[in-house]
Each structure stands twice: as structure tokens, then as C-alpha cells.
NULO-576913 format. One line per 2 residues: number of its first residue (from 1); for each residue x, y, z of N, C-alpha, C. Coordinates in pm, 1 decimal. Example, Ala and Ser with C-alpha at 12.3 -4.5 7.8 and 13.67 -1.06 7.14 Angstrom:
2
1	1319.0:-569.0:780.0:1230.0:-450.0:780.0:1320.0:-330.0:780.0; 1285.0:-225.0:708.0:1367.0:-106.0:714.0:1290.0:3.0:787.0
***
This chain:
232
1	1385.2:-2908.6:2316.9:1424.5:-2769.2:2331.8:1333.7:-2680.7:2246.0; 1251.7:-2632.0:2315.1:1206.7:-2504.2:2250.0:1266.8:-2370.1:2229.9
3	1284.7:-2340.3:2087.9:1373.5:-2193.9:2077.6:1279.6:-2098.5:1964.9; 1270.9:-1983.8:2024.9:1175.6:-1851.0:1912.3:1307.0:-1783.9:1899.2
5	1306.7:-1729.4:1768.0:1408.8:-1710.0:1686.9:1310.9:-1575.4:1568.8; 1391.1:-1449.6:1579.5:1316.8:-1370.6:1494.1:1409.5:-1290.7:1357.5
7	1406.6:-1236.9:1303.1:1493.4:-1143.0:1214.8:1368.2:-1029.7:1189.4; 1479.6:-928.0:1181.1:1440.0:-744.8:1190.3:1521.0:-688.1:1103.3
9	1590.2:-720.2:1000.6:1713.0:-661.2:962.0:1646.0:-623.1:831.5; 1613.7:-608.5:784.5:1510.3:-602.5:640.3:1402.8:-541.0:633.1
11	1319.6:-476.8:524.8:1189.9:-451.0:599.9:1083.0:-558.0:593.4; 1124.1:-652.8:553.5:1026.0:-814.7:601.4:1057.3:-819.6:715.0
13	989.5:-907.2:796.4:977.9:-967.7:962.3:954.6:-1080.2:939.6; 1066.9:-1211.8:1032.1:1032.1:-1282.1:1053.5:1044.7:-1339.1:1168.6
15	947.2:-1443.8:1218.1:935.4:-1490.5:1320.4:904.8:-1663.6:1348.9; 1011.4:-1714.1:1426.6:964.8:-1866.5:1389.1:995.4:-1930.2:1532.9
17	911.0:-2020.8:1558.4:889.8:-2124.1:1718.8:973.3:-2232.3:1693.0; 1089.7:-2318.6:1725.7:1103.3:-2460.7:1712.1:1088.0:-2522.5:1826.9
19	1079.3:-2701.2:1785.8:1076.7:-2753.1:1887.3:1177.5:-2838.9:1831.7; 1319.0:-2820.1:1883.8:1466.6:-2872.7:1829.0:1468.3:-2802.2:1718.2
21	1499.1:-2877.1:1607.7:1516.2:-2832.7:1477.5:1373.8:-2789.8:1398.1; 1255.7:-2920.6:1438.7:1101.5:-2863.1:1373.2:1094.7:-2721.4:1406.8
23	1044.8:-2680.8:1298.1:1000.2:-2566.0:1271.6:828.0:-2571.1:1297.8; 788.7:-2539.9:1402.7:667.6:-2554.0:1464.6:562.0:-2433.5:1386.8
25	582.2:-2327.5:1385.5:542.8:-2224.4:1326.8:599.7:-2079.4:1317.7; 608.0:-2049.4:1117.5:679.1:-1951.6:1098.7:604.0:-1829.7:1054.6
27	622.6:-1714.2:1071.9:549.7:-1604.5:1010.4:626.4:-1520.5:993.8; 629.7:-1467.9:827.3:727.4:-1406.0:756.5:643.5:-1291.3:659.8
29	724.8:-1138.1:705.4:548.2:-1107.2:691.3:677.8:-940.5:581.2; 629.7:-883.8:510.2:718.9:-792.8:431.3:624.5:-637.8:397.9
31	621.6:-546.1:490.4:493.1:-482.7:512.4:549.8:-281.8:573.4; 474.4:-234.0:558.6:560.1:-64.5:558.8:584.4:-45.7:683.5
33	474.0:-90.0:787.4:502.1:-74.2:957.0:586.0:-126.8:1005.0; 683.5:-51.8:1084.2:809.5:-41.5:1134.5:752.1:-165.7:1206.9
35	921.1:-236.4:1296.6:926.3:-335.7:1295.8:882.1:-342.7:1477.6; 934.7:-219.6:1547.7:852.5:-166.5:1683.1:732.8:-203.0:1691.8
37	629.5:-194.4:1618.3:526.1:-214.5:1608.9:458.3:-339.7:1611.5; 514.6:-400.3:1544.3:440.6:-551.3:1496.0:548.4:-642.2:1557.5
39	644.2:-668.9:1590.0:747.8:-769.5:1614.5:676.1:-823.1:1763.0; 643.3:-729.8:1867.6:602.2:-883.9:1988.2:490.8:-834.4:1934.2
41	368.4:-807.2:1887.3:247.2:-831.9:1804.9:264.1:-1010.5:1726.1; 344.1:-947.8:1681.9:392.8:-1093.3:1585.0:410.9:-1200.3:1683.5
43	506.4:-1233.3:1778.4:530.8:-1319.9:1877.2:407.7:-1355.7:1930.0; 299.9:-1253.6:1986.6:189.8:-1256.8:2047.8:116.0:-1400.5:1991.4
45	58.1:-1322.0:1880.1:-0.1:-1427.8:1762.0:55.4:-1528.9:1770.2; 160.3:-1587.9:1730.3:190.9:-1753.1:1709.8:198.3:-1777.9:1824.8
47	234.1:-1741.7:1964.5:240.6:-1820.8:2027.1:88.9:-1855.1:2088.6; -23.3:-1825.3:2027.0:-143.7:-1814.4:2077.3:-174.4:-1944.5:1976.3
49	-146.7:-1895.5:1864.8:-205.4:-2033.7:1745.7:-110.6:-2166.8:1791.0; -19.6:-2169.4:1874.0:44.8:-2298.4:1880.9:65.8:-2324.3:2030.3
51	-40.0:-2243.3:2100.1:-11.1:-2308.0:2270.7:40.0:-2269.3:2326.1; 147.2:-2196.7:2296.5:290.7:-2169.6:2406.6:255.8:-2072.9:2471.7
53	340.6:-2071.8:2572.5:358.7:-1924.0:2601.7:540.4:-1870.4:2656.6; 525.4:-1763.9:2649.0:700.5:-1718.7:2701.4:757.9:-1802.6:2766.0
55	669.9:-1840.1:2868.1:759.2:-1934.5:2989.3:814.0:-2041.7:2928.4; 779.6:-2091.1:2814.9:778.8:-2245.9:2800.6:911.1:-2272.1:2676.7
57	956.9:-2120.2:2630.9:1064.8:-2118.1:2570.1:1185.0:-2099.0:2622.5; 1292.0:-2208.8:2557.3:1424.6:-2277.1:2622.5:1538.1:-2165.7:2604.6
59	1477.3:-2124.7:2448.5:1610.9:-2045.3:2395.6:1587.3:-1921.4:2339.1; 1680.6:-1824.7:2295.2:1560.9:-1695.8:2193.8:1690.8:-1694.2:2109.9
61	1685.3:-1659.2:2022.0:1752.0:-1624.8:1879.6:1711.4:-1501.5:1774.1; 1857.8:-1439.6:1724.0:1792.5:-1276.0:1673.9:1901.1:-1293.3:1576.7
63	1892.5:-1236.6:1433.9:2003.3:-1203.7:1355.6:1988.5:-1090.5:1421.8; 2150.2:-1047.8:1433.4:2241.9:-957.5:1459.7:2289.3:-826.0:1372.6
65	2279.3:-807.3:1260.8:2260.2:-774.2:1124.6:2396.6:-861.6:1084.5; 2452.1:-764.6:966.4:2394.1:-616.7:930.9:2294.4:-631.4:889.6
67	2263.3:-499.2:848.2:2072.1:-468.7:782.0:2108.6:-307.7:796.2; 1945.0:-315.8:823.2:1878.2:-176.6:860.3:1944.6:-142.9:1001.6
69	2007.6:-49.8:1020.6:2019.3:-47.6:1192.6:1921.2:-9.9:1242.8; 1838.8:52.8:1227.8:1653.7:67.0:1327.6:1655.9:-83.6:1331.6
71	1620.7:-175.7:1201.0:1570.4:-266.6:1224.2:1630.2:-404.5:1315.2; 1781.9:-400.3:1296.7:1874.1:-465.8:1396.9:1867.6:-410.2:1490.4
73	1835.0:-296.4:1537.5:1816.1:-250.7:1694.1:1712.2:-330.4:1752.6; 1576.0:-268.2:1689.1:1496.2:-318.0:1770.3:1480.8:-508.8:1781.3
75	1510.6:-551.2:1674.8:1500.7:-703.8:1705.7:1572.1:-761.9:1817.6; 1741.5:-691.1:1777.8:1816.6:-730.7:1894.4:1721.1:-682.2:2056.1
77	1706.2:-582.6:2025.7:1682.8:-538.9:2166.9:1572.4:-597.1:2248.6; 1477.2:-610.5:2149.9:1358.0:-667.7:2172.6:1384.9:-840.6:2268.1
79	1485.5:-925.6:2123.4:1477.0:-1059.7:2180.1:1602.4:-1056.4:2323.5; 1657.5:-993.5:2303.5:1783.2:-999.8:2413.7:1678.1:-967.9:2538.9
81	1601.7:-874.4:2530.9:1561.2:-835.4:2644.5:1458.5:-929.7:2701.4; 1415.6:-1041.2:2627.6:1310.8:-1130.8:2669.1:1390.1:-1238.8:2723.1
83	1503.6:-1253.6:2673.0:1611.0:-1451.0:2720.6:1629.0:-1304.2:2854.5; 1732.7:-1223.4:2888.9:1774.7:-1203.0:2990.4:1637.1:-1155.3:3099.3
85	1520.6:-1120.7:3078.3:1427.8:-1134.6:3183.1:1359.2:-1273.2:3213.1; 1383.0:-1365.3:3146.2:1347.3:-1488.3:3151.8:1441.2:-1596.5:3186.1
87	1580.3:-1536.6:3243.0:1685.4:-1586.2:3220.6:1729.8:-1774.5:3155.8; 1705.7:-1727.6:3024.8:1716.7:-1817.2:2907.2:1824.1:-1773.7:2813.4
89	1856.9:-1882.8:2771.4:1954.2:-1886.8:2639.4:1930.7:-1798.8:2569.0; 2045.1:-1671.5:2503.7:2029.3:-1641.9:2414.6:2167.0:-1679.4:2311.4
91	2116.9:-1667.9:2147.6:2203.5:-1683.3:2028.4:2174.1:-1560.8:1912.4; 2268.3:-1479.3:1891.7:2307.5:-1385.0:1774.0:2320.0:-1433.0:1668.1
93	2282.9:-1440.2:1572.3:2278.8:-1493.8:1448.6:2317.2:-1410.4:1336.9; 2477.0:-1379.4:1263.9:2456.2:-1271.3:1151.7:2335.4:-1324.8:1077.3
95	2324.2:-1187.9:995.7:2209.3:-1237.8:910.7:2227.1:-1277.9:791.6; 2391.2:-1253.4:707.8:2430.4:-1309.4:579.1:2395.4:-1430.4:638.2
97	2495.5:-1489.5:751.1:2463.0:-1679.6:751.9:2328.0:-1714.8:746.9; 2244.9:-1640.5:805.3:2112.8:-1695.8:825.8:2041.4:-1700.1:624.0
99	2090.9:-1612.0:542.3:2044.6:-1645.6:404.7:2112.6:-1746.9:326.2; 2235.8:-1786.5:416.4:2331.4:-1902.1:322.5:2267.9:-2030.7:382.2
101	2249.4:-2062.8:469.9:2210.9:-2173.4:517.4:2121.3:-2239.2:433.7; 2003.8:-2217.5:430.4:1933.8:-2255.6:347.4:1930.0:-2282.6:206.0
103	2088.0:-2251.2:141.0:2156.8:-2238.9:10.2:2228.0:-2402.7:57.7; 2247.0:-2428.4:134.2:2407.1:-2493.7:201.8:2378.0:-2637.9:130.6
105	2269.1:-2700.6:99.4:2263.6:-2840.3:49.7:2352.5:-2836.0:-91.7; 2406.7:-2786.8:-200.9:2428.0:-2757.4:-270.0:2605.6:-2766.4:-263.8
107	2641.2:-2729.5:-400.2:2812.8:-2731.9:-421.8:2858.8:-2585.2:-462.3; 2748.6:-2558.8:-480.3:2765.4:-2360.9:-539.7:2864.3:-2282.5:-422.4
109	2932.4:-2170.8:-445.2:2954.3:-2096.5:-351.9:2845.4:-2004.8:-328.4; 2860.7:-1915.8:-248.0:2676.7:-1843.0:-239.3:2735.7:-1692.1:-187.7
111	2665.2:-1617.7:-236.2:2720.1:-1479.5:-212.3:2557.6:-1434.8:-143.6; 2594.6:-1394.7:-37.2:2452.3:-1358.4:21.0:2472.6:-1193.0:28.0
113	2360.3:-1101.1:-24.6:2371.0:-921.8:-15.7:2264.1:-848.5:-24.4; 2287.8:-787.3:119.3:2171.0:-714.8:157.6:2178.3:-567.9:130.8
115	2101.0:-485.5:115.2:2098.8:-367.9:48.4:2140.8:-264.7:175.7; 2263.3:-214.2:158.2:2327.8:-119.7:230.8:2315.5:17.6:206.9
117	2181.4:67.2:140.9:2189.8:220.9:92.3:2269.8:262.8:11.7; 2300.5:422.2:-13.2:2422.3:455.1:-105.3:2476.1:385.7:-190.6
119	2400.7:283.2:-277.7:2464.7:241.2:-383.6:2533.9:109.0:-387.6; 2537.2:39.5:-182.1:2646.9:-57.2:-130.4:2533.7:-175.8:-111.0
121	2608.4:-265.7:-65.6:2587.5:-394.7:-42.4:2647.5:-475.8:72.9; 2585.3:-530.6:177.2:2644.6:-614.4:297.7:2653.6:-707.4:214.2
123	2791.7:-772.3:248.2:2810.7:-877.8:117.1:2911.2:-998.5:226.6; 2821.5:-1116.8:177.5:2904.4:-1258.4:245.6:2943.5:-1355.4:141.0
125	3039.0:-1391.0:161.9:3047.3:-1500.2:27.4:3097.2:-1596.1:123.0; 3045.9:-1758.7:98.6:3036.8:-1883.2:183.4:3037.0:-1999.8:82.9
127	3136.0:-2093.4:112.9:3132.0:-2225.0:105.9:3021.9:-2307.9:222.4; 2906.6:-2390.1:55.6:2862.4:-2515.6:143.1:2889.0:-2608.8:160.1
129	2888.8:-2666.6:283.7:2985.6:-2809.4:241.1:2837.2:-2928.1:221.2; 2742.1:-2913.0:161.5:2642.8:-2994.0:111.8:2576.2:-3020.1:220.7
131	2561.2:-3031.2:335.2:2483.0:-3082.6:428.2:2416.4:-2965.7:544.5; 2386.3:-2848.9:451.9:2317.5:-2718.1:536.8:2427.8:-2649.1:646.1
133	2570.7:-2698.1:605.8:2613.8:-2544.2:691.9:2696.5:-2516.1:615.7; 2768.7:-2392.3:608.3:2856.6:-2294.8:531.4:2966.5:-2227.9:629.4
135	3070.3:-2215.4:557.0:3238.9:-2187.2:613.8:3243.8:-1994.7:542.9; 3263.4:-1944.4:609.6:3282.1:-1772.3:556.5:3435.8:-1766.6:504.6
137	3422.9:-1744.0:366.7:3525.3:-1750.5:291.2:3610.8:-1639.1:333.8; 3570.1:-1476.9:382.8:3615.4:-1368.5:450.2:3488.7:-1331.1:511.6
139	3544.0:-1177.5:564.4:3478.9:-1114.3:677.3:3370.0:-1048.1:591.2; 3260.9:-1047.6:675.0:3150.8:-889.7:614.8:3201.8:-818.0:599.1
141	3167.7:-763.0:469.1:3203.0:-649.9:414.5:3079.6:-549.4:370.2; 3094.1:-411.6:324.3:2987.1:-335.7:318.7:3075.6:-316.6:126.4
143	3047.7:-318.9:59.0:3078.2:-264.1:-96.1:3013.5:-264.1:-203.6; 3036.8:-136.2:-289.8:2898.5:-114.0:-425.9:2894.8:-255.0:-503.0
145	2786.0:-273.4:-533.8:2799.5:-398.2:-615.3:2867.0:-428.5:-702.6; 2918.2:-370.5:-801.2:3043.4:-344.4:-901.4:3138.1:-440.1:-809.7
147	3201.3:-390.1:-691.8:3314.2:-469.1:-674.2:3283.1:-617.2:-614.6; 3146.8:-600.6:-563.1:3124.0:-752.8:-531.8:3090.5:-868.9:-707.8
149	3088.8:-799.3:-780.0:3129.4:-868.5:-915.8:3222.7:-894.3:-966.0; 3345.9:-807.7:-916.1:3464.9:-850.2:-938.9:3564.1:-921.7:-833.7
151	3510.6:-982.0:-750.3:3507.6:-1086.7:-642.9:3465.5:-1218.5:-712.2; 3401.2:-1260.9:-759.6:3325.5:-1345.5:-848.7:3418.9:-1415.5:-925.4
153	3484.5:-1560.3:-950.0:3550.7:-1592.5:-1063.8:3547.7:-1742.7:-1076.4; 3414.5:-1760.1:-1003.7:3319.7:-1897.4:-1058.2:3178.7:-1906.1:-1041.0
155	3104.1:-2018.3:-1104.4:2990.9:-2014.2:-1077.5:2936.1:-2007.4:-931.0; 2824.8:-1861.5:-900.1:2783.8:-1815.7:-757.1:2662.5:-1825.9:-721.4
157	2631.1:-1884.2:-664.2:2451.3:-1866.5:-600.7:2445.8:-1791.1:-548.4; 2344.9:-1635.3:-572.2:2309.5:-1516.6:-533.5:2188.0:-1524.0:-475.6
159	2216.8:-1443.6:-317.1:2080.7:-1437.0:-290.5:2046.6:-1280.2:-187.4; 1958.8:-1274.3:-125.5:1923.6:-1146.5:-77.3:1875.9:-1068.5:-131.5
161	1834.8:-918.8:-73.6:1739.6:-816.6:-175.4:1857.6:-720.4:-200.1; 1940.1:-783.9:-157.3:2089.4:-704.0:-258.5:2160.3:-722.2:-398.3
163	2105.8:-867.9:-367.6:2099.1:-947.7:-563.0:1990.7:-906.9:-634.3; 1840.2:-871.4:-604.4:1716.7:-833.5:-658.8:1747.0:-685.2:-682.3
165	1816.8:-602.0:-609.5:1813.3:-475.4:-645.7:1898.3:-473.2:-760.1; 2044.0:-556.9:-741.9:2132.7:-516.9:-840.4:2142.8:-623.0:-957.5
167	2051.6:-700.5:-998.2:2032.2:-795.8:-1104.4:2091.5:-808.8:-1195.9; 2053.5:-696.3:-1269.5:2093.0:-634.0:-1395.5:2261.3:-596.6:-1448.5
169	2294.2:-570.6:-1287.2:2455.5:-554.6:-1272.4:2550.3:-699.4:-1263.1; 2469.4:-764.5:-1194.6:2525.9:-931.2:-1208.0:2509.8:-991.9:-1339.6
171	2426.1:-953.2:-1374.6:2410.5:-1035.8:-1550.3:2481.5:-1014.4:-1602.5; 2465.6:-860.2:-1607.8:2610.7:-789.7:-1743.4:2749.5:-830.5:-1714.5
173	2761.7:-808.5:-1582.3:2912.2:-842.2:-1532.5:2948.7:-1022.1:-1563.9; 2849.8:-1061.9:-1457.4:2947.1:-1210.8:-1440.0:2888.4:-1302.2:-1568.5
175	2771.0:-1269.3:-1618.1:2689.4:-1342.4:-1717.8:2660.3:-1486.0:-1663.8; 2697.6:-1637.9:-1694.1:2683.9:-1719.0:-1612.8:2733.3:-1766.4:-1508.4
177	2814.6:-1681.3:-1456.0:2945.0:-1703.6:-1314.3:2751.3:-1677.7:-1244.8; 2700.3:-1589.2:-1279.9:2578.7:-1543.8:-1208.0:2468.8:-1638.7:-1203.9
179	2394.8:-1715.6:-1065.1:2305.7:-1792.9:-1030.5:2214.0:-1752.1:-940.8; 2134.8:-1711.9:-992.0:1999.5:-1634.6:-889.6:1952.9:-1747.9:-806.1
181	1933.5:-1723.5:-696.5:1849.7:-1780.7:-654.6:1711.5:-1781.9:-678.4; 1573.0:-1893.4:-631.2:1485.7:-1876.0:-640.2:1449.5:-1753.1:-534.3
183	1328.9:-1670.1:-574.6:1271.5:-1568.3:-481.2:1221.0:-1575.1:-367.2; 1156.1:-1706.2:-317.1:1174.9:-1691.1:-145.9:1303.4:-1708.7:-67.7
185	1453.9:-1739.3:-161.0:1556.3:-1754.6:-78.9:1626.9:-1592.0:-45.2; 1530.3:-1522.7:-81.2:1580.5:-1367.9:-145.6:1557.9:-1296.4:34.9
187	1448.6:-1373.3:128.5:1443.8:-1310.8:238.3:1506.2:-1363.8:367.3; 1506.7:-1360.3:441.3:1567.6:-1411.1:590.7:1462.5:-1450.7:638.3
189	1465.0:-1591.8:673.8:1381.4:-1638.0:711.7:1384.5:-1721.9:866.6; 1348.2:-1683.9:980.4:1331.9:-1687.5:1108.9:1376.2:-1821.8:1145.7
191	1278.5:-1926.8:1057.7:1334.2:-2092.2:1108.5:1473.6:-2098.9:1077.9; 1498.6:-2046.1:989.1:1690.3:-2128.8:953.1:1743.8:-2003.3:1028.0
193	1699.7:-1939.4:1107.3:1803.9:-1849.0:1189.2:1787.3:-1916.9:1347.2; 1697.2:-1995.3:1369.6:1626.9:-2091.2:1469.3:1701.4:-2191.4:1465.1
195	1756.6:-2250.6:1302.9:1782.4:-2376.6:1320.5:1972.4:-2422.0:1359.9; 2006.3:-2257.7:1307.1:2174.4:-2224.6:1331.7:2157.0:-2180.7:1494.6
197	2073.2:-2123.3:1580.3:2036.9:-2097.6:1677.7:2030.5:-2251.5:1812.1; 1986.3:-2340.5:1736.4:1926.7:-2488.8:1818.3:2112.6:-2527.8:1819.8
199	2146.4:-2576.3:1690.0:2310.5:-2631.7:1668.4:2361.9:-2608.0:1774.8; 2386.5:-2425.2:1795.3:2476.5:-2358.9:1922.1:2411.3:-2398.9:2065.4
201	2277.0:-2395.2:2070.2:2242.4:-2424.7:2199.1:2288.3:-2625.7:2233.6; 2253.2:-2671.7:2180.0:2329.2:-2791.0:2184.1:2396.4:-2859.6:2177.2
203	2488.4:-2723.7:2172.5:2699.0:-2767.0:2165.5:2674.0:-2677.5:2344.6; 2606.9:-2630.2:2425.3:2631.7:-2583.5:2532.0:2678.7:-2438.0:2480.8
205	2617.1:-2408.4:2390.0:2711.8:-2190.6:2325.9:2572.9:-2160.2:2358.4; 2585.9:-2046.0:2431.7:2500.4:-1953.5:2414.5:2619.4:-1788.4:2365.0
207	2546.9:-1650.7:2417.4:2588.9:-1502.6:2379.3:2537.9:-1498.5:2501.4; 2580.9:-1346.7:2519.7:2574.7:-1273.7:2648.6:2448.9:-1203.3:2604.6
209	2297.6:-1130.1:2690.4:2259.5:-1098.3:2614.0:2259.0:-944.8:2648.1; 2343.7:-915.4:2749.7:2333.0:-800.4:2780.5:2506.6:-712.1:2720.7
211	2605.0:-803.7:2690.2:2695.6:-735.9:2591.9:2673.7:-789.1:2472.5; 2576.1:-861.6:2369.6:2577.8:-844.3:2266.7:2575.9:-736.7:2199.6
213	2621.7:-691.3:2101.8:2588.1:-597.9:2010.3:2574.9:-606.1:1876.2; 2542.0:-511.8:1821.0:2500.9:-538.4:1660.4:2591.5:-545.4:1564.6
215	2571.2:-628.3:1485.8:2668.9:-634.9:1351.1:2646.6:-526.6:1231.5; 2745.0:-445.4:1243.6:2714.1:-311.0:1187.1:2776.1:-316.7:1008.2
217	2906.1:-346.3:1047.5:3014.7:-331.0:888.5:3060.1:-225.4:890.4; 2960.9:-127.8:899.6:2971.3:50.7:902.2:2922.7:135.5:976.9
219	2980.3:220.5:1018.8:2940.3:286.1:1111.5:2771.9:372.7:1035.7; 2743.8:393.5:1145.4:2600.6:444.1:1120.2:2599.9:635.2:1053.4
221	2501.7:672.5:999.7:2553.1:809.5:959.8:2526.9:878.2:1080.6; 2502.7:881.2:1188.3:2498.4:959.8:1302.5:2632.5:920.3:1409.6
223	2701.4:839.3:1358.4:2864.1:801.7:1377.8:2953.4:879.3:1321.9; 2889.6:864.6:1190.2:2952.7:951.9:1103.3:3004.9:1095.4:1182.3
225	2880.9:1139.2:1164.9:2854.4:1271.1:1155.4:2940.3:1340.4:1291.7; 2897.6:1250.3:1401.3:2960.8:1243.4:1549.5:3138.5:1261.9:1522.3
227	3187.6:1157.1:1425.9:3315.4:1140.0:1392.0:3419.2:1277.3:1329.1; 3316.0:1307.2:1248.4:3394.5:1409.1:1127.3:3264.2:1559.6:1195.0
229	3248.1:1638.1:1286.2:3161.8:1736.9:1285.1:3129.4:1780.1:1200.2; 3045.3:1899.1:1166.1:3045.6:1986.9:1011.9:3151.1:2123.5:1111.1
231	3229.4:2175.1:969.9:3329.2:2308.6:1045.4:3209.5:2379.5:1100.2; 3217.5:2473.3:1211.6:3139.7:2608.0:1277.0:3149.0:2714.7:1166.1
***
């Protein structure tokens, strides 16, 4: 089974080919140009350095966010729109799971948090059960980091650029309840969103790819704004 599998939710990009679980080739790239731009650029490229081409892929795979919503738009939209013109498998992938996974060999609990603007945090907290998959202890949540510290009341493996922004706030608070991860576990990385992507395709799961939608937490500020008008 060949499955391309990307993440957009961040302003890194990644992009990764498997063949089953191998991770054939990944490119993980963290750069100012919007993700419109370079994302099938990106696809283009590897599938040139490794042979393939569109036709020859089984499955497609996208974290879902949360994130950036530009950047969960266009990924979603992008890969959904390639499985349903190709009519191929597609798989949604949140993107907290896609940063726990790769935590999952381990006994730690893992708090995965991505930077939500305003001060907040997309925040997952997951049990590994040691052998690379993880159980969601609760639902996504969007909250300032402060309270995702007082969530905390054992030793946590932190990861995302929601732990790098708020560092300083985890130290003071939890002191050693607090376990950084190393810094490449800090991004989303395409193969382990590929490799939670292969699992589902070979239990027979796929997503719809034309009612998927995005994993938000919060409404967007043009929701907002839509929601509550300003008075006339």
C-alpha cells in the first residue's frame, strides 16, 4: 500500500510517501511561504526523486488540525481534493495525535500544544500504551497555558511549538512534573501522520473526502465576528 500523507497546520510543511508503514521519503521543510504555494510544489519534488507518480498512490492522508486555519484549509483541501479525483482512500488525521505518536514508545503521559494565538494553546493530553499508539485522555481543547499547567499532576512529556513558546511557564509552574521533549519532536511530522493513516487503511476505515471537515476547537475570528456583529 502506497499512502502520501502531508501536514499544513503549522508554519512548517510536511510531506511524506509510504510504502505500508516504510517511510519511503519525507520532507519537512519550516519556511515564511505560505503553504498554497509550496505544498503540491513539495509533492511534485518527492514524487520525482522516488519514481512515483499520483496514479500509483493507494491512499492520501492530511492532519485535520487544529492549527493555523489558512494552514488546515489548504492542506485539507488540497489532499482531499487529490484521493476524491483519483478516487482513493482518504484519512484525517488530528494533528495533536499525529505529535503523540511518535512520543507513544514510552510510559510518560504526553501533553501535545500547538500555538493557538491570543495567549492559548490547542492542547491534547494522551496515554501511551508503549508500543506507538496513544488513548486521548479528553477532548481538544483550546486554553492559555496557565491552565494547561494546572491540568498537570504527574510527570508529562511536552511537546509542540506550544511547549517551545511557553517553556518558561512550564518550568516555573510544574518544575519536574515538566519533560520537554527533544526538538525535532516539537514539529508534525508527515510519516507518523502516514503511519496512523496506513493502521486505518488496513482495518478497511477510510473518511469521506468530500464531508470531511476541519478540526477547529474554536471558532475562527471571522465566525466570531459573523456571530456577535459590531452595534451600527
Amino acid at each position: 500500500m502506497k499512502v502520501l500523507a502531508a501536514d499544513t497546520c503549522t508554519s512548517s510543511e510536511s510531506v511524506a510517501f509510504l510504502e505500508d508503514e516504510r517511510v519511503v521519503a519525507e520532507w519537512t521543510l519550516s519556511s515564511a511561504e505560505t503553504h498554497n504555494r509550496r505544498l503540491l510544489r513539495s509533492i511534485h519534488l518527492l514524487l520525482q526523486e522516488i519514481g512515483w507518480s499520483l496514479g500509483d498512490i493507494d491512499g492520501f492522508a492530511v492532519t485535520m488540525g487544529p492549527g493555523s486555519f489558512t494552514g488546515v484549509r489548504i492542506g485539507l483541501t488540497t489532499i482531499k481534493t487529490l484521493a476524491w479525483t483519483l478516487s482513493k482512500p482518504f484519512i484525517g488525521v488530528p494533528s495533536l495525535d499525529a505529535l503523540a505518536v511518535p512520543l507513544a514508545t514510552g510510559s510518560l503521559p504526553i501533553c501535545t500544544l500547538l500555538d493557538a494565538q491570543k495567549q492559548e494553546v490547542y492542547f491534547g493530553h494522551f496515554l501511551p500504551d508503549g508500543r506507538g499508539g496513544v488513548s486521548l485522555l479528553n477532548s481538544y481543547q483550546v486554553l492559555p497555558a496557565k491552565s494547561v499547567a494546572d491540568k498537570i499532576g504527574t510527570p508529562t512529556l511536552f511537546c509542540g511549538n506550544g511547549c517551545t513558546l511557553y517553556r518558561g511557564l512550564f518550568k516555573e509552574r510544574l518544575g519536574e512534573l515538566f519533560v520537554e521533549a527533544p526538538y525535532p519532536f516539537h514539529l508534525i511530522r508527515a510519516g507518523f501522520v502516514g503511519k496512523i493513516a496506513v493502521s486505518s487503511l488496513l482495518r478497511g476505515e477510510s473518511d469521506d473526502p468530500i464531508s470531511s471537515v476541519p478540526i477547529y476547537v474554536r471558532q475562527s475570528d471571522a465566525e466570531l465576528s459573523f456571530s456577535h456583529p459590531l452595534p451600527s
